[in-house]
C-alpha positions as CSV (number, residue, x, y, z in Angstrom):
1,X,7.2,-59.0,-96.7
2,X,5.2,-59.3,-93.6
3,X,7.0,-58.6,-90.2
4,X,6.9,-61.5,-87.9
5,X,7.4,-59.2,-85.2
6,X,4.5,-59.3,-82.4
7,X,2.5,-56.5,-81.9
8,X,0.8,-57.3,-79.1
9,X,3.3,-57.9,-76.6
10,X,4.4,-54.5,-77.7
11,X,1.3,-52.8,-77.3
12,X,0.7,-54.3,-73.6
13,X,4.5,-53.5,-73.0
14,X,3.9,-49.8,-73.6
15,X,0.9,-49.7,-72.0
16,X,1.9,-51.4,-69.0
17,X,5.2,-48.8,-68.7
18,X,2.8,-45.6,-68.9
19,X,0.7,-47.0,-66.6
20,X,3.7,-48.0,-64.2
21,X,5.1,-44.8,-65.2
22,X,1.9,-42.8,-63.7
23,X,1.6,-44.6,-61.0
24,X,4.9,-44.1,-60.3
25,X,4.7,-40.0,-60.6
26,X,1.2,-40.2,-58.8
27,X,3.3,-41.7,-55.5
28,X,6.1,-39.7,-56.4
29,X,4.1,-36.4,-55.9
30,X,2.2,-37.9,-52.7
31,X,5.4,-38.6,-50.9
32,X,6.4,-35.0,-52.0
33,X,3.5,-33.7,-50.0
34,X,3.6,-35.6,-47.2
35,X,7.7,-34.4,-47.1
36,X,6.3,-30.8,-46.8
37,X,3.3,-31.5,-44.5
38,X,5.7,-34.1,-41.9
39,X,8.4,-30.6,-42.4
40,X,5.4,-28.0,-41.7
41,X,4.3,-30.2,-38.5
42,X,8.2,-30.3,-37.3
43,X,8.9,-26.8,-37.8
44,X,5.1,-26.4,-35.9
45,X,6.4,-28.7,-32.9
46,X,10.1,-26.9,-32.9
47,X,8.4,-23.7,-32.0
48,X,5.8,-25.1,-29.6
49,X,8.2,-26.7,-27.3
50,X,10.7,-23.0,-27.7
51,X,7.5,-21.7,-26.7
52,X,7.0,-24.2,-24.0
53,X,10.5,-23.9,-22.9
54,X,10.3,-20.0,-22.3
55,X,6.7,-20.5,-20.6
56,X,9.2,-23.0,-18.0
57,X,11.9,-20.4,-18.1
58,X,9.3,-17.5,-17.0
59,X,7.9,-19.3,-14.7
60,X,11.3,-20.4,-12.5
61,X,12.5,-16.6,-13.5
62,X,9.3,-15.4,-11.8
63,X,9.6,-18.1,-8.6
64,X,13.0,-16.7,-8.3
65,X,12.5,-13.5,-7.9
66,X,8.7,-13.3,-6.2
67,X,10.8,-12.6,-3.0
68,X,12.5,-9.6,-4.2
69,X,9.0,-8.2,-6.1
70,X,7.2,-8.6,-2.7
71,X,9.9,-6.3,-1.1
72,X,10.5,-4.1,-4.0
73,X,6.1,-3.5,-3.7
74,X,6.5,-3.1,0.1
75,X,8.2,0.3,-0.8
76,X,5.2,1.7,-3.0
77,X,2.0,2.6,-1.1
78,X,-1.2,2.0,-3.3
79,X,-4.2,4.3,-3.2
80,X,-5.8,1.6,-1.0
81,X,-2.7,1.5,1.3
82,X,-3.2,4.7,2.6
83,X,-4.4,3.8,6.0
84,X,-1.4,0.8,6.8
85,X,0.5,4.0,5.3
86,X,-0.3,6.3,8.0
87,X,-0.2,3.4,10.7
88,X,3.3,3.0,9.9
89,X,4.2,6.7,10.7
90,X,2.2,6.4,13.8
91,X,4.1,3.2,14.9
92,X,7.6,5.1,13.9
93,X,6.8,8.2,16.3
94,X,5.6,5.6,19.1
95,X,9.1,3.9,18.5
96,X,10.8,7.3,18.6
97,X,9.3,8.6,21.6
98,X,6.9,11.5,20.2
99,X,3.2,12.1,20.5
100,X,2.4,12.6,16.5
101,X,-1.2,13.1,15.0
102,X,-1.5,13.0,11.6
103,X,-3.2,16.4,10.3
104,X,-4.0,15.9,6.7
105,X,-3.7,13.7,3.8
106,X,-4.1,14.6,0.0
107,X,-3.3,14.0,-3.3
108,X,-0.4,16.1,-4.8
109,X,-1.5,19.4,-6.9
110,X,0.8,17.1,-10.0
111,X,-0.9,13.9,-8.8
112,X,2.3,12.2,-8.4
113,X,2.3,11.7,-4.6
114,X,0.6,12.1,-1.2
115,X,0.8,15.1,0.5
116,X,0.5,14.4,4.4
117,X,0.4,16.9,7.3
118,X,1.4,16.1,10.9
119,X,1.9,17.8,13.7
120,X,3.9,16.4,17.0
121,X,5.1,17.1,20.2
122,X,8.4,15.9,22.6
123,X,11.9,16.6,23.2
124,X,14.1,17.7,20.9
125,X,16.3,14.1,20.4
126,X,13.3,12.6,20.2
127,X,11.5,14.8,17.1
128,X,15.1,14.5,15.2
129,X,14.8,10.3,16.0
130,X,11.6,10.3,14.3
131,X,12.6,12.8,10.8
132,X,15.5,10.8,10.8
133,X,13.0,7.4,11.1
134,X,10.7,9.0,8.5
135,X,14.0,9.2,6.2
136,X,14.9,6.4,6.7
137,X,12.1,4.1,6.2
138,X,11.2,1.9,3.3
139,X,9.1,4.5,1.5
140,X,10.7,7.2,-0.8
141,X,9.5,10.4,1.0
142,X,9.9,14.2,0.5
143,X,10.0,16.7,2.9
144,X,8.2,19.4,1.8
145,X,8.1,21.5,4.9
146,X,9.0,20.7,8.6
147,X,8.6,23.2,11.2
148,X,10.0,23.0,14.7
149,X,10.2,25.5,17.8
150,X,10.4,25.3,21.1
151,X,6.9,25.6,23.3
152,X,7.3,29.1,24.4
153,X,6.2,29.1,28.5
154,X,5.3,32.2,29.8
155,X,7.3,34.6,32.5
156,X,5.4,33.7,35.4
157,X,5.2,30.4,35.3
158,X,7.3,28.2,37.7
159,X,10.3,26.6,36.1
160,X,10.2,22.7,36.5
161,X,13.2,20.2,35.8
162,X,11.6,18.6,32.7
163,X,12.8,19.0,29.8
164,X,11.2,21.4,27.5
165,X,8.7,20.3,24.8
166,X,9.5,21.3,21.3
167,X,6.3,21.2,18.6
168,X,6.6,20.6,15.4
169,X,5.0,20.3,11.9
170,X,5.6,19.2,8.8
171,X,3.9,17.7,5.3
172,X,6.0,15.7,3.8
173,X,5.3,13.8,0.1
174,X,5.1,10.3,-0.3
175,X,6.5,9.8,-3.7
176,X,6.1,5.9,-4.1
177,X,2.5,6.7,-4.5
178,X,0.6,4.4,-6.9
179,X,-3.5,5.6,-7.6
């Protein structure tokens, strides 16, 4: 007995599902890629806009506080500063009423400050307005030696009214050095 059953229709029926069927896994596995690629270029754009975030964050952090770095380097004399430096003492024993002449600068033995050497003259109040000045302004100084006496006057010499004039010196380390 023969089969009346087609073949044909068969035949092109199979073919036409393993054709469908690769077609089918072909797109399957290009969707799959471009799933990973699309979650590679997210997780890419989730740290690039953190990063862009912090960048803003730094910035207004560093606006905020440019005041208080200004001040904070206002305390620290730089190697190039040396001059305004000295200045500054200068204008403190004008303010305090003493004749001061600076009398040597140099570079601690340890490198970790200034050394400088003055030498001044005036009344008593006036020499302890200045130290006290000096240890009080906005550098962080150490006194390494101060010296003060009173200007001997000799035995003949006529007695005036003034008041007498007390010398001193001292060197004194400036510790907010930076070289």
């Amino acid at each position: 007995m023969q089969s009346n059953f087609p073949k044909i229709p068969l035949f092109l029926s199979i073919t036409f599902l393993l054709v469908s069927s690769l077609f089918f896994l072909y797109f399957y596995g290009e969707i799959q890629n471009n799933n990973q690629e699309s979650k590679l270029a997210e997780t890419n754009w989730h740290i690039e806009t953190v990063r862009r975030d912090e960048t803003k964050n730094l910035d207004n952090l560093i606006k905020s506080i440019e005041n208080d770095i200004t001040e904070i380097e206002a305390h620290f004399a730089q190697s190039t500063d040396v001059v305004p430096f000295l200045d500054a003492l200068e204008a403190l024993a004008k303010q305090a009423g003493v004749k001061a002449e600076v009398e040597s600068v140099d570079l601690s033995e340890d490198k970790t400050g200034l050394l400088v050497g003055m030498k001044m003259s005036g009344d008593f109040v006036n020499l302890y307005a200045f130290l006290t000045l000096l240890e009080n302004s906005s550098y962080e100084l150490e006194f390494v030696s101060v010296h003060v006496e009173k200007e001997v006057v000799a035995e003949n010499a006529p007695k005036s009214a003034t008041t007498p004039v007390w010398n001193g010196s001292f060197k004194m380390k400036l510790l907010s050095f930076i070289q």
